[in-house]
C-alpha positions in Angstrom: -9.1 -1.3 -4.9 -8.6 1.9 -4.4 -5.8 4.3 -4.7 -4.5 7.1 -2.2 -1.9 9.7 -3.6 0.4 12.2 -1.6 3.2 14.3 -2.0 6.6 13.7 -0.4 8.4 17.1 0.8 11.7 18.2 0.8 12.6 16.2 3.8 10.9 13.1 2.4 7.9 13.0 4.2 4.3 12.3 3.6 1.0 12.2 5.1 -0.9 9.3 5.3 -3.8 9.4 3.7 -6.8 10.3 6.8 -9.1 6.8 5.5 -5.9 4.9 6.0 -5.1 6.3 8.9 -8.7 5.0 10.6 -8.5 2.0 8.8 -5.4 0.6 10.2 -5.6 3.0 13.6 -2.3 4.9 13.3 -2.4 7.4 16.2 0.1 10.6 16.2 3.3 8.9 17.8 2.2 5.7 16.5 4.6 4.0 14.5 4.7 2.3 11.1 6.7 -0.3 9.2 8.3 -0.2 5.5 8.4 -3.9 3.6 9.3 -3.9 0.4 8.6 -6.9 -1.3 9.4 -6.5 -5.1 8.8 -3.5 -6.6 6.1 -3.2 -3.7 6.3 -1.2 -0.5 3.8 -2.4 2.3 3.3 -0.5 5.5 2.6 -2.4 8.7 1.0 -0.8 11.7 1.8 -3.7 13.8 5.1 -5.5 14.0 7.9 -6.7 12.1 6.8 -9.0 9.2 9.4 -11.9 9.4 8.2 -12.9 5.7 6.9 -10.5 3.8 6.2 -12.6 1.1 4.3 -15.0 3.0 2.2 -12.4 4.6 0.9 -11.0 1.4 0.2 -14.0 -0.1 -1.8 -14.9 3.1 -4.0 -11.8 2.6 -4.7 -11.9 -1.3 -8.2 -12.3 -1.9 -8.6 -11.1 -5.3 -9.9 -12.3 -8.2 -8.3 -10.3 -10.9 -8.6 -10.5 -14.7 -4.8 -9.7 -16.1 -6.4 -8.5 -19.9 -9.1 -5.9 -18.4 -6.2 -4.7 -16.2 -4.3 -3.7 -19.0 -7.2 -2.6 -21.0 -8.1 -0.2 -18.4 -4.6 1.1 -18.0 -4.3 1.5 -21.5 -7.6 3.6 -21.5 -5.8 5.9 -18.8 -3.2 6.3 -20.5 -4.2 7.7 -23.6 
């Protein structure tokens, strides 16, 4: 996984990051979709989720070890 980083302005706007932009097609005039699902925000390029929830845990394909998560945010951190 990896992780895109912008800046919001002023006005509370930011740029979506160009490889997720041609991953998910957004086009200039396109429009997006905020979900928030927990602490989570999920943008959607293509309709209305009715249930967030469900959707993610449709898509989650990950096999992810919970102790060398932390490990490797501890090592960040410090």
């Amino acid at each position: 996984m990896e992780i895109e980083e912008t800046k919001v302005t002023q006005k509370f706007q930011t740029t979506i990051p160009k490889r997720i932009r041609k991953r998910l097609g957004v086009k200039s005039g396109g429009e997006v979709f905020w979900h928030i699902v927990k602490e989570f925000v999920v943008v959607d390029t293509h309709k209305k989720v009715n249930n967030p929830v469900e959707f993610l845990t449709s898509q989650i394909k990950m096999n992810l070890d919970a102790v060398k998560l932390v490990h490797e945010a501890r090592s960040e951190m410090a």
